[in-house]
N, C-alpha and C positions, 0 to 999 in steps of 0.2 A: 647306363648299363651297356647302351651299344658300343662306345667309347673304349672302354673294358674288354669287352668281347672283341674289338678290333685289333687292339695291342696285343690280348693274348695269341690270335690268329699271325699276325707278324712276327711276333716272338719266334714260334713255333716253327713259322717257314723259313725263318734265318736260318734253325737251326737245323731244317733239311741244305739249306743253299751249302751253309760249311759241311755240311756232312757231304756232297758231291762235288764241290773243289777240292778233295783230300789229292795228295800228289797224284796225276797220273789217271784219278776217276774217269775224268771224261774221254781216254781212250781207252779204257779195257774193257769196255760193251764191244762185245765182236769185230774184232779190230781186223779180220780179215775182210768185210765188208769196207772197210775205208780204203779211199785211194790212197796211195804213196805219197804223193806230191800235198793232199788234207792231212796224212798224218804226219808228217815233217811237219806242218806248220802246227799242226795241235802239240806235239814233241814240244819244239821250241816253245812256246806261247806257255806251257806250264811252267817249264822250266824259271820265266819269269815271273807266275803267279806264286811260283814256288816262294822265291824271293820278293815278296807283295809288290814288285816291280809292277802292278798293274796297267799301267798308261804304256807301257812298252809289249806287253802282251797284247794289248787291242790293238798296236800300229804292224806289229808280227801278224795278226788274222785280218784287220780289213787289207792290210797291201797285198796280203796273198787272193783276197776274193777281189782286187778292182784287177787282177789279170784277168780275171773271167771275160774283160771285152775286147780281150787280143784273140782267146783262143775258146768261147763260148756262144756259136753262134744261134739264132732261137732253133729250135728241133735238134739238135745238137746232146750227144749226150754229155754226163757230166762227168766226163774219164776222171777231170782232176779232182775233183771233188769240191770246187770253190763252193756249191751250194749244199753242200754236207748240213745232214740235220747238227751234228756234233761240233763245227767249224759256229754254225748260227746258235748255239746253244749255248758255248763255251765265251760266247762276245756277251752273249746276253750277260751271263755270269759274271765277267768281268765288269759289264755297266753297272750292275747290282749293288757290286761289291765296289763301286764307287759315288754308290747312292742316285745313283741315276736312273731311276727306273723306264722313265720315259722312251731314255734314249735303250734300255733294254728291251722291250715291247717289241718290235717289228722284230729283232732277232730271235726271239724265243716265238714267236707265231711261225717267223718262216722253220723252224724245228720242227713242232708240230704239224706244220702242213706236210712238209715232208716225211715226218715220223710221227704219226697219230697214235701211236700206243705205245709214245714214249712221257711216260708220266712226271718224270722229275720238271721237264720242261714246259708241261702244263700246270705243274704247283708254282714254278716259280715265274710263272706267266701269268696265276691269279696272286701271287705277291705285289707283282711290279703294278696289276690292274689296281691292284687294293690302295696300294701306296698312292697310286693319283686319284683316289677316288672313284675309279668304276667298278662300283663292288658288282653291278648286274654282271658284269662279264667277266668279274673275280668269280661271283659262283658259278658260272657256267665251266672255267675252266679248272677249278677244283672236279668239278661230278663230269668233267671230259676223264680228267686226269681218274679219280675212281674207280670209272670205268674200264679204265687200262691198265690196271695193276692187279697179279695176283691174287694179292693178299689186300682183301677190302675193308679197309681199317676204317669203322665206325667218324673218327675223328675227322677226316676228309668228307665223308657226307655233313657232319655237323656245321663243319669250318662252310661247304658252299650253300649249307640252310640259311646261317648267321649271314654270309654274303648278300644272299637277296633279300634278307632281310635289313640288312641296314641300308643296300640301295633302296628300296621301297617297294620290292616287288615281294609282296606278304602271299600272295598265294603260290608262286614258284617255292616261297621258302617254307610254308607250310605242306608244299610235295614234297621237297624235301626231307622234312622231319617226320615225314608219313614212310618217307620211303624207309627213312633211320630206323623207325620204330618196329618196321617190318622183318630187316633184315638183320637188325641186332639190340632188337628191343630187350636183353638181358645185360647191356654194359652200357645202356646213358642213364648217363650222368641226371643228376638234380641238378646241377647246373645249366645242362643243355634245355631241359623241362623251360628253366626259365624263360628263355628264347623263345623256347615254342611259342610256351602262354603269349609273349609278347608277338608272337606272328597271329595267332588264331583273333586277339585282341584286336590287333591292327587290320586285319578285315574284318570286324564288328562278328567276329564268330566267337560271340561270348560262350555259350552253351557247350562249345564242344571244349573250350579252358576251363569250362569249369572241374572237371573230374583232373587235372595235372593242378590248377590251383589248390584245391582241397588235398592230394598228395604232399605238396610243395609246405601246406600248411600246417601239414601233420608231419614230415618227417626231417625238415629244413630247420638246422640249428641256429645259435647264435642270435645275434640281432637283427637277422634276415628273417626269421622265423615271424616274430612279430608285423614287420613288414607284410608278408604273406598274409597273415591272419587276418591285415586289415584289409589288404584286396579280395580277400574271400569273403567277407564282409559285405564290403562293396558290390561284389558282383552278387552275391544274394538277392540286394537289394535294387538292382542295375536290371537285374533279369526278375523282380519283382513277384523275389519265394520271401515273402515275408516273415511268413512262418517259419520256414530256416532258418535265417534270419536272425529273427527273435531268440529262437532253441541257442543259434551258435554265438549271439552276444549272451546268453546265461550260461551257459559251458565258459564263454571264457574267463566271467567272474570269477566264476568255482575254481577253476585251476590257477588264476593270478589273482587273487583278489585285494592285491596292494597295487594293481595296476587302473593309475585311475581313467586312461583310456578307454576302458572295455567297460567302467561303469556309466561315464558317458555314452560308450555308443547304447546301448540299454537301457537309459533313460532315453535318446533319441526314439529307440522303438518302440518303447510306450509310449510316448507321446505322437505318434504316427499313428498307433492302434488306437490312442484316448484312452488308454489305461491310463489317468493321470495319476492313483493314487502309490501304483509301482513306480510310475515316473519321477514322482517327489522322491520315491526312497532312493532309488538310484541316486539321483544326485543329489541328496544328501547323505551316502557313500562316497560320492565323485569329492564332496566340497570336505571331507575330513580329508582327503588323499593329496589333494591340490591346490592352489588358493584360487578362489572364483573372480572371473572376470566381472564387471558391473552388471552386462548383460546378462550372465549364469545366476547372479545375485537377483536381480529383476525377474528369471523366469521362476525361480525356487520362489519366491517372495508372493508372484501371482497365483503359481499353483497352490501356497497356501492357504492363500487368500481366498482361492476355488472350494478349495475344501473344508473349509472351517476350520483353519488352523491359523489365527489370527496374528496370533503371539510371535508365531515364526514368521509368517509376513512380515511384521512390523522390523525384527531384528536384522532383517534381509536388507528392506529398505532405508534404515537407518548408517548401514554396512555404506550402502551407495551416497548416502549427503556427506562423508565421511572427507570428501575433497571439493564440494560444491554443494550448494543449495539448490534443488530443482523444482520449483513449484509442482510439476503433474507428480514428482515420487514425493513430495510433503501431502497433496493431497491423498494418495494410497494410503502411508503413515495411519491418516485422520480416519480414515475409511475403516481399515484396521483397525484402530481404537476403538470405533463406532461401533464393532462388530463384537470387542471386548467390555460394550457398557461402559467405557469408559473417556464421556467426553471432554472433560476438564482438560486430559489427555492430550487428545485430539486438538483443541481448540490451544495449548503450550506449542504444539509443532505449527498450528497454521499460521500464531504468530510471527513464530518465528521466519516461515516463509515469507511475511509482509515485512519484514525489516531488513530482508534481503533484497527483493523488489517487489514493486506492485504490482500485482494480478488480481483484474479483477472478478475471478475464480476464485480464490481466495477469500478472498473479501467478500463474495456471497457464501462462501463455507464457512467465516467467522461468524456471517450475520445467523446462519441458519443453527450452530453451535449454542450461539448465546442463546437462541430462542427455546432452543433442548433444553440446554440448564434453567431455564426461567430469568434470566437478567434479560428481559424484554428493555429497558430505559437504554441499554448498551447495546441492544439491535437494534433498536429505534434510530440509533446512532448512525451505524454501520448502512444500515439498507439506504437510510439518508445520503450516504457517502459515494453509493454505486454509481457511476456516470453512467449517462444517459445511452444507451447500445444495447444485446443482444437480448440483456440481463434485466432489462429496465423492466418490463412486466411481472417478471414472477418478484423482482426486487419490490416494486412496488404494492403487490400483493401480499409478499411479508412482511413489510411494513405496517400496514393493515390489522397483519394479525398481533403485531406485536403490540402495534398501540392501542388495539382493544382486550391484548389481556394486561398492560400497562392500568386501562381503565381511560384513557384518553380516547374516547368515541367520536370526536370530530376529526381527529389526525385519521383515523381508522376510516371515519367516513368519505375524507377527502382522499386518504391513497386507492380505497377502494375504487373510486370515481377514476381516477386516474389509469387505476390499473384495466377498467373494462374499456380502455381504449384499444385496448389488444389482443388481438386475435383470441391466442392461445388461456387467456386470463380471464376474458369478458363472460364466459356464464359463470364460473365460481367467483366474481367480484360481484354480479348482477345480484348473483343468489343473497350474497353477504352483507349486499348494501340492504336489502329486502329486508332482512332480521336485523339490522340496525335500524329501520325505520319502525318495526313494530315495537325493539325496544325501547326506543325512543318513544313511542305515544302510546308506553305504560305510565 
């Protein structure tokens, strides 16, 4: 955006430059005030600018100023005129118009020093600053130059706002845009607005963008508008009016509601508040308008799974193995099924994980599966299978329970034994060995 706002400012100032090398301009500002021997050479020096002879017009005006050290001694007045604001002005414009800004700078300063409320030579003093980069002292010489003119044309305060604004000085160019606002706050632009926002932003002075953002957002067309929308947005939530917030992502459903943007950000803030159950809806608005990421698939999929809405979990997470197997989203799957009474289900998907690779998560989800359905001889199996880690106690405690409803009471009795080696296992294996012993010595 700064980028933009810089070209348009250089545009602009060419077109003052050509507009004051017209034939003859730069000697018809009171030309009785010029020396004889300055305006001979300004005479001449046009007459080649006339004919874009440029390189021969600047060797006409500096050979006429390096006489100044025959006949210009210091305290000395300047009869001939070699230091003429108009002599330093008209070289400046020639370096310009040769693309040489640099080498224009010291002649367009000695102008101004000379002639301080002479404005052309202050705009095109902050052109030549602009061009190498010193936009600080591009906007100083823009709001010198404003200062000295007539007619105070809004556009010149803007141009030296943007200035220090793009050099980095955010609160010079937020005086600036105070001062614009004051003195012709009935002709800016929404363009210039932008700027501002971007000055008030860049000194962390969110609060007072807010009221030109929410303008910007309501009255800025095209595809900028949207843009806006979403920075007002933002800073809602930046300055933490959540409530706003929230109101202005449901306003924006209402008005675009094929925009699937604004049902996302709306699901974001119910899910910030733990509305969860607006939050599902939004984004499942969001997921008819757009195709969902794995991760958006994953959160719709959990929040169903929050809510008792099992079915739609599963179809989420089924969405995500669709390019890979992942044991922890098979195990959800399972979970899901579980949640739908349906473990046969469940226990088709965790296979399926186990033949993808081994996890032996899994594989205690198989063994705990068969135990639901009642194929104990098949858990018996599986819990047998678990290798010895994290899993090994509660595996060998369902082991236990599998092989005494099997009706195998010695396997039952020994995993039980096994399993009370463990912390977390040893008083419900104690207990169970306890009622094996009594059954036992019926």
């Amino acid at each position: 955006m700064m980028d933009a706002v810089k070209n348009r400012i250089c545009w602009v100032l060419m077109t003052l430059i050509l507009c004051i090398l017209t034939p003859h301009q730069g000697i018809a500002m009171k030309t009785d005030d010029i020396p004889l021997p300055a305006r001979r050479a300004l005479i001449k020096a046009n007459r080649f600018i006339e004919k874009k002879e440029i390189a021969s017009a600047i060797k006409v005006l500096e050979s006429f100023q390096q006489k100044r050290g025959e006949d210009l001694n210091p305290g000395k007045p300047d009869i001939y005129g070699y230091n003429h604001y108009l002599i330093n002005f008209t070289l400046g414009n020639c370096y310009l118009m040769k693309n040489q800004p640099s080498q224009a700078i010291p002649y367009y300063q000695a102008a101004v020093n000379a002639k301080s409320d002479f404005p052309p030579a202050w705009f095109n003093l902050a052109k030549c600053h602009s061009e190498v980069n010193h936009h600080v002292q591009a906007g100083t010489c823009f709001l010198e130059g404003y200062d000295a003119t007539e007619e105070k044309k809004p556009e010149i305060l803007y141009y030296s706002a943007v200035s220090f604004l793009i050099g980095g000085d955010c609160d010079k160019a937020i005086e600036m845009f105070r001062r614009l606002l004051s003195s012709h706050g009935d002709t800016i632009k929404l363009e210039w607005q932008e700027n501002l926002v971007q000055a008030y932003i860049n000194c962390d002075q969110h609060r007072q963008a807010l009221p030109f953002i929410e303008e910007l957002a309501e009255k800025i067309s095209g595809p900028k508008r949207q843009q806006w929308q979403e920075i007002l947005l933002h800073e809602y939530l930046h300055l933490n009016m959540k409530g706003r917030a929230l109101e202005y992502a449901e306003q924006l459903t209402r008005e675009h509601p094929l925009e699937s943007k604004w049902w996302k950000a709306l699901a974001h803030m119910h899910l910030t508040a733990n509305i969860y159950e607006k939050a599902l809806v939004a984004l499942t608005v969001y997921s008819h308008l757009t195709p969902l990421t794995n991760e958006e698939k994953k959160l719709m999929a959990e929040l169903a799974s929050a809510l008792g809405v099992p079915i739609q979990a599963v179809r989420f997470y089924k969405e995500i193995l669709v390019e890979k197997i992942d044991p922890e989203i098979v195990k959800k799957i399972a979970e899901s099924y579980l949640q739908l009474h349906r473990p046969e289900d469940a226990l088709t998907w965790v296979e399926k994980g186990l033949q993808n690779a081994f996890e032996e998560s899994l594989l205690m989800l198989k063994g705990n599966l068969l135990y639901e359905i009642k194929n104990y001889r098949a858990a018996i199996n599986v819990f047998q299978a678990i290798p010895k880690g994290q899993n090994s106690g509660q595996a060998l405690l369902m082991l236990g329970y599998s092989a005494w409803q099997a009706g195998d009471l010695e396997k039952a009795r020994h995993a039980f034994k096994k399993a009370s080696n463990y912390k977390k296992q040893k008083k419900t294996a104690l207990r169970l060995l306890s009622r094996l012993e009594k059954i036992s010595g019926q």
